[in-house]
N, C-alpha and C positions, 0 to 999 in steps of 0.2 A: 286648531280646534278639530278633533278628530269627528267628523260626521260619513252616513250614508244616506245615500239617494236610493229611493224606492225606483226599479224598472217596473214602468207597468204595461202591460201589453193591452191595446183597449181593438176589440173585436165585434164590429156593433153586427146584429144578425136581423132579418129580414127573413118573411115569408115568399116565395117565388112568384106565386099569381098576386101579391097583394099591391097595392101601389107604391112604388116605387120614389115616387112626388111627396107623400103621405109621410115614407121612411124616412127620405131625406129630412125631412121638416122636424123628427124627431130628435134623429141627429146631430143636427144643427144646433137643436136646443140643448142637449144633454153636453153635450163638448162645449160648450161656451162657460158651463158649469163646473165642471172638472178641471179644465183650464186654468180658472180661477181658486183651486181651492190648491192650497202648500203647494204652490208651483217651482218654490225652490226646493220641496223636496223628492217630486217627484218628475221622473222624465217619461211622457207619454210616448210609447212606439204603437202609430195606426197600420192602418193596412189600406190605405188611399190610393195607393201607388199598385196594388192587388187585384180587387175587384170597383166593380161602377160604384161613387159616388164614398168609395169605402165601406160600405155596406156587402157584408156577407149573405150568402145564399146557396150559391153553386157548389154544391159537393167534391169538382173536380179543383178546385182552388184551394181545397184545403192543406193539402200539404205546402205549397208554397207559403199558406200563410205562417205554417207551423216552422219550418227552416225558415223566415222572415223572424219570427219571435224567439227561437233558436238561434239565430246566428248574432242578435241583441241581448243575451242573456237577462232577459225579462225576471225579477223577482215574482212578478204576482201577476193577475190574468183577470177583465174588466168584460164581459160579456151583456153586454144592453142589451135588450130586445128591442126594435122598432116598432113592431106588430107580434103577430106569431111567433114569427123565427122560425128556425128550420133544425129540429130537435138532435137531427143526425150530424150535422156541422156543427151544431154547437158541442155536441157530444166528442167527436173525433178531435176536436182542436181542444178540448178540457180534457181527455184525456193522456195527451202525449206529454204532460208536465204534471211536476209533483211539487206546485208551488197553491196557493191562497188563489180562489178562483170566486168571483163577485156575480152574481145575477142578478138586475133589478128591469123593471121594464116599467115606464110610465103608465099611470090611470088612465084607460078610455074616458073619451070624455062625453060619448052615447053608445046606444046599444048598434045594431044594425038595424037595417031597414028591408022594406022591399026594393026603395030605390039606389042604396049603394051599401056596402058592406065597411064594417069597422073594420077594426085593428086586432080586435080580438087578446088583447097581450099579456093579461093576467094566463089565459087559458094555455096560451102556449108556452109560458115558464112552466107554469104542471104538469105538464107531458115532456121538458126537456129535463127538469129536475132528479125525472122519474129516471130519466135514462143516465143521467149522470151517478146516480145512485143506486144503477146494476152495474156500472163499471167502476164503481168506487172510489169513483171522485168525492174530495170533500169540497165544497163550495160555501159561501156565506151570500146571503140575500137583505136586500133592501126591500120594505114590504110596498107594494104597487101604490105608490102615490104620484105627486105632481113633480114633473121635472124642477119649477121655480120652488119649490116647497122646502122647509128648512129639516125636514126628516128625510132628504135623497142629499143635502150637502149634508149633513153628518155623518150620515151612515159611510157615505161615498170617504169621508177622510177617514172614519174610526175604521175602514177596511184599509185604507193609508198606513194608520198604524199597526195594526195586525200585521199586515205585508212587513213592516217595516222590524217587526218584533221577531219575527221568522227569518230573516234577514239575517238579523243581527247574530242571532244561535247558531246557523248553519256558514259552519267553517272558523267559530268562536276558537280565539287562543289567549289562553289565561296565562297572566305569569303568575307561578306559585313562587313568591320570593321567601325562601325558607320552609322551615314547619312548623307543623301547629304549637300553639303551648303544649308541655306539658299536659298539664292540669284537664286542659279543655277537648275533653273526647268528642263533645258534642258538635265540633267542626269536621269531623270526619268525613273526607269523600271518598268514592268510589272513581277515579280517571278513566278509569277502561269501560267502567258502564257510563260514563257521560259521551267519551267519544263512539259510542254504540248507537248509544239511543238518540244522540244529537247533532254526532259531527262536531263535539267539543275539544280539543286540545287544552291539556294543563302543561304548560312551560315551565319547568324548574330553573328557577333561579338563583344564585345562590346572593345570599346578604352580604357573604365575604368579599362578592366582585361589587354590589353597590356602593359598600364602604371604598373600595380602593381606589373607586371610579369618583364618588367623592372627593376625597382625600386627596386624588389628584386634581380635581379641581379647583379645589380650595388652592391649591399651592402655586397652581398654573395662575390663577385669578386671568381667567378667558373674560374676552368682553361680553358673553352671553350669559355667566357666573357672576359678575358686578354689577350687570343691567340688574340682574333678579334680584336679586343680596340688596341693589340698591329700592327694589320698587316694591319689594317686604316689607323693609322696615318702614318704608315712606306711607303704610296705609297700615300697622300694625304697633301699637307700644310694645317694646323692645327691652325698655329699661329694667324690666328684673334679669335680665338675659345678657351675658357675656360679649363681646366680639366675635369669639373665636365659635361658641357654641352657634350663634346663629348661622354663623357663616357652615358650622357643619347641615344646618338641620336646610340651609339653599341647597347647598352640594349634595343632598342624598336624594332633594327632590328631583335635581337635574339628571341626576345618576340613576333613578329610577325611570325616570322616563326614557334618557338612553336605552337604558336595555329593554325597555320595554318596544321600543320601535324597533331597534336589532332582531329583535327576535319573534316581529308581527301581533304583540301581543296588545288590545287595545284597554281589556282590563285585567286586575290582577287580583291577589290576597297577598294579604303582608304579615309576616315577622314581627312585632310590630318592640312590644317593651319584652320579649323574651327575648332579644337578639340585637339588636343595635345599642342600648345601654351598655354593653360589653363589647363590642364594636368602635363606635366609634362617639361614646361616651354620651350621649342622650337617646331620647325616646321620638322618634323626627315625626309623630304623627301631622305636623302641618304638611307632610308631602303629601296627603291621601286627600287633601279636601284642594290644596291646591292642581293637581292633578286633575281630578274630577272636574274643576273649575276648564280642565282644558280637553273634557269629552274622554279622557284615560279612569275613569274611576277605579280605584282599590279598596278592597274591604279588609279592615282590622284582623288580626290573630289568625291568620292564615285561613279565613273562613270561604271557600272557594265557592261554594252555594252563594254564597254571600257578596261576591263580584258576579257570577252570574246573572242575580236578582236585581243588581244595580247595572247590565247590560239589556235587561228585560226593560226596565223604566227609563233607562238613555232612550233608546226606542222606540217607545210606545209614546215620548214626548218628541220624537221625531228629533233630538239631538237640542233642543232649545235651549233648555234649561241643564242645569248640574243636576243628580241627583245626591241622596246620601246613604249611610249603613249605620243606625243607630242600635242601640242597644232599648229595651223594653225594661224599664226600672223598676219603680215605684208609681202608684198609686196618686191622682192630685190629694191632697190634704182636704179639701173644699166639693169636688167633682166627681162626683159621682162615677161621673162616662169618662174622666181624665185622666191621662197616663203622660208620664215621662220618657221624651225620646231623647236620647243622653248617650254622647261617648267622651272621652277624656279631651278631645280636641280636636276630630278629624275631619270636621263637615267643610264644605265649600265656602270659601270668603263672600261669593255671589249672592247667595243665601241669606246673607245676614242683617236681620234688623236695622233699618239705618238710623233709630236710635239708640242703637248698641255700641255700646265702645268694642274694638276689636284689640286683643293682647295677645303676646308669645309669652307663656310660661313654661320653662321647660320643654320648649320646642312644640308646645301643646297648644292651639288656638283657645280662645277664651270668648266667646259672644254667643248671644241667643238669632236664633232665625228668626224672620220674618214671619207675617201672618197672612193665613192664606187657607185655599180647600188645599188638604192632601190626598193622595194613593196613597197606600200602604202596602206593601209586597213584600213575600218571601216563599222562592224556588227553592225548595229541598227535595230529600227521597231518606225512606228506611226501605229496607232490605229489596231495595230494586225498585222498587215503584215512586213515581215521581210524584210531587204534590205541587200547586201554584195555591197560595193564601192570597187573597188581596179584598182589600176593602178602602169606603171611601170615607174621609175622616174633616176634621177642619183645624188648624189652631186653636189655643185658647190662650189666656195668661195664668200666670204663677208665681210660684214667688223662685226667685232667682238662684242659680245654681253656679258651680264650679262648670270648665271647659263647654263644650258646644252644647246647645240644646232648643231643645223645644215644647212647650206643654200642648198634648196634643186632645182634643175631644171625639167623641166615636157616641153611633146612636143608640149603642148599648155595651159598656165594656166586658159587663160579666160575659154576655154571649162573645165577646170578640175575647175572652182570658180563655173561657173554655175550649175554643177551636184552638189556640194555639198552645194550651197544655196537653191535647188531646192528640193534633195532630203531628206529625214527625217533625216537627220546628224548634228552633231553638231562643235564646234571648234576642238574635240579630234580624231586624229586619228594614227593607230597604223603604224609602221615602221619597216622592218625588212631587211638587206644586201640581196640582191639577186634578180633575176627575180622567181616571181611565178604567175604571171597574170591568164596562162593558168590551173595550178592547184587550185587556187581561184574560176575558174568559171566553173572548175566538181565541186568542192565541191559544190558550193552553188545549181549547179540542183541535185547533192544526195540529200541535205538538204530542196530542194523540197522551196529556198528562191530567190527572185529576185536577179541574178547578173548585179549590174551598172559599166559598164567596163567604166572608167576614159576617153577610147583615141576613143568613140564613141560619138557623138551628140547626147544632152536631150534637153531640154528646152533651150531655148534662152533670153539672156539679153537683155533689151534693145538697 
C-alpha cells in the first residue's frame, strides 16, 4: 500500500525572563496531545536534545536547530508558543524553509497581577506573525484556545493534512500511460508548466509495453498473477466474462503497476477504451479502481489533472482510505441538490456497498458505493493559472445504474453546476469519504493556486 509519512518538526518557543517552570508545563501538555493525534502518520523531530527542557529562546541556538531539522528532511514546521516567545527565533528558524509552518499558542488562563506576571501568549503570536509576514513566510494558525480543547486537536491534524497534501505534489510523478482520446480536448495538460509551478513530473508510458508486460504474464502464469486472477474472481461475478479475457484485464493490472513502480510513479492517467480494446482486446478499467485500492490511483482517458486531484485527496485523507475519478452526469430524477457520480467501471472494490453485488462485465466493474459524507475535488488550470474546486457533499439513493456509481447530494446544485460550468473544469472530478473542505483551501494558499469553495457564489446562470 503505497503511503506518506508527514516529517514534522515541532519547535516549542519561550520568552527569555519568563518562567521557565511555567513553559515547561505548557509543553508537557501540548506534546501529550500531538502525540496522540495520526501518530502513524506522523513523525515528530524535537529539539530536546538542543536547548533546556526543549524549549526555545536563545538566538544563538538557532542554527543548530535549523541543520537539526535539515539534516531530518522535516515536511512541515510546528511552532507553539509557551508564553511570549521570542519573535526573532521564531522568525529565523520559519524562515530557513519553504515548507507549511503552524502557529498556535494556548489561552491564558488570567490576566497579570501586581504580584506575578502571566504568559502573555496571544500577544506575543501578534508581534511574531508580524515578523514572519515581512519575511514572507506563509504560516497557518490555530486560533488561542485550550490545549485539552477539541478545536487545538483538529486544527493541529487538519495542518497534518495540509502538510501531508504539500508533500504529496512536491516531487509528484505521473505515469501518462498513452494519449488522450481523440475527441476529448478537454483533458489537455500543460507538463512543463506543472513541473514549473509544482515540481510535477508526467511519465510517459507507452500502452504497447503494458500490454506486452501482460501478455507475458498471462503466459508465464507467475505465482503473483494466479494469486490475483485467483482473489478477482473469488469476490467478483465473472460469469459473462471469458477465461482468457479476465485473465488479460489481471495481467494489465499487474502490468500497470509494474511500470508504474519502475518508473517512481505513484499515480497516473490512462488510455483507457481508446487504446487497449485494440491492444490486447478489452477495455481493463478494473485496473484503475484496483490500483487505487492499493494507494496507486489512475484517472480515465488520459485525464492528468485528474490523477493529480486523486493525489490531492490520497493525502489530504492521509492515505486511509481509496479515492476515486468520477464523471459528473446527470441530474437525480427526484433531487433537486442530486447528481450522478458515474464512470463505466473504474472505482475501488473497498468502496463499495456491501449490499451491492460486485461483477466483471467487460472487464468493467459493476457495483454502487457505499454511503457516506464526501469531498469533492477538482485541480485543473486554463491558460496558466491554476484552480482547486472542492466542496463537501453527502450520499444519497437512486435508482440504479450500469458500471460504478454513486448518487451523490450537495447544499445547493445549481450553485455547485455553475462554478463548474464557469470555472476551467471539466466533467471529471475527484471523490473521496470524509469532510476536508477546510484542508483543501490551506492547501491550495500554500500552493500559491486559486481555491473555488463549492458552497460560495461565482458567476450566475441565467
Amino acid at each position: 500500500m503505497y503511503k506518506q509519512t508527514v516529517v514534522l518538526g515541532v519547535v516549542p518557543v519561550k520568552r527569555g525572563f519568563l518562567s521557565m517552570e511555567e513553559a515547561r508545563r505548557q509543553k508537557d501538555k501540548f506534546m501529550k496531545v500531538i502525540r496522540g493525534v495520526k501518530p502513524e502518520a506522523v513523525k515528530i523531530i524535537d529539539v530536546d536534545d538542543l536547548s533546556e527542557n526543549g524549549i526555545m529562546w536563545e538566538l544563538d541556538k538557532v542554527p543548530a536547530v535549523i541543520d537539526k531539522l535539515k539534516a531530518n528532511s522535516i515536511d512541515a514546521l510546528f511552532i507553539p508558543f509557551c508564553d511570549f516567545g521570542e519573535e526573532q527565533v521564531v522568525a529565523e528558524i520559519a524562515r530557513a524553509f519553504d515548507i507549511p509552518v503552524l502557529i498556535w499558542g494556548a489561552r491564558d488562563e488570567r490576566p497579570n497581577t501586581l504580584e506575578s506576571r502571566g504568559r502573555d501568549t496571544q500577544c506575543g503570536m501578534f508581534a511574531a506573525t508580524k515578523v514572519l509576514s515581512r519575511y514572507g513566510v506563509k504560516y497557518s494558525y490555530i486560533y488561542n484556545c485550550e490545549t485539552e480543547s477539541p478545536e487545538f486537536e483538529k486544527g493541529y491534524e487538519n495542518f497534518i493534512r495540509v502538510a501531508a497534501v504539500i508533500k504529496a505534489l512536491k516531487g509528484l510523478r505521473v505515469a501518462k500511460i498513452g494519449e488522450r482520446p481523440g475527441p476529448f480536448m478537454s483533458v489537455m495538460t500543460n507538463d512543463a508548466n506543472l513541473m514549473k509551478h509544482f515540481g510535477i513530473t508526467v511519465v510517459p508510458i507507452s500502452p504497447f509495453r503494458i500490454a506486452e508486460t501482460a501478455t507475458k504474464l498471462i503466459k508465464e502464469q507467475t505465482e503473483d498473477f494466479v494469486t490475483y486472477y485467483e482473489e478477482l474472481t473469488g469476490r467478483m461475478d465473472c460469469s459473462t466474462m471469458k477465461t482468457d479475457e479476465i485473465e488479460k484485464a489481471a495481467g494489465v493490472k499487474l502490468a500497470v503497476k509494474k511500470h508504474m513502480e519502475e518508473n517512481r510513479c505513484s499515480v497516473g492517467a490512462f488510455e483507457c477504451w481508446s487504446a487497449f480494446p485494440g491492444l490486447i482486446g478489452i477495455c481493463p478499467c478494473v485496473a484503475l479502481g484496483e490500483l487505487a485500492d492499493e494507494g496507486m490511483p489512475l484517472a480515465c482517458e488520459t485525464d492528468v489533472n485528474g490523477a493529480i486531484t486523486m493525489a490531492i485527496l490520497r493525502a489530504c485523507d492521509l492515505y486511509e482510505n481509496a479515492e476515486f475519478l468520477a464523471d459528473l452526469t446527470i441530474r437525480h430524477p427526484e433531487n433537486e441538490n442530486g447528481e450522478l457520480l458515474w464512470h463505466c467501471g473504474p472505482f475501488p472494490y473497498s468502496l463499495k456497498a456491501k449490499n451491492s453485488s460486485a461483477a466483471l462485465v467487460n472487464a468493467q466493474e459493476q457495483f454502487e458505493l457505499k454511503q457516506g459524507d464526501l469531498t469533492i475535488c477538482r485541480f485543473d488550470e486554463l491558460d496558466g493559472k491554476y484552480s482547486l474546486f472542492a466542496g463537501e457533499a453527502k450520499t444519497t439513493t437512486g435508482p440504479k445504474t450500469s458500471g460504478t456509481y454513486v448518487w451523490m447530494e450537495v447544499d445547493n446544485w445549481k450553485r455547485w453546476e455553475e462554478k463548474l460550468m464557469f470555472g476551467p473544469y471539466i466533467h471529471h472530478v475527484g471523490g473521496v469519504y470524509g469532510k476536508y473542505l477546510p484542508i483543501l483551501r490551506e492547501a491550495a494558499r500554500y500552493l500559491g493556486i486559486e481555491f473555488d469553495d463549492a458552497h460560495k457564489e461565482g458567476i450566475h446562470s441565467l
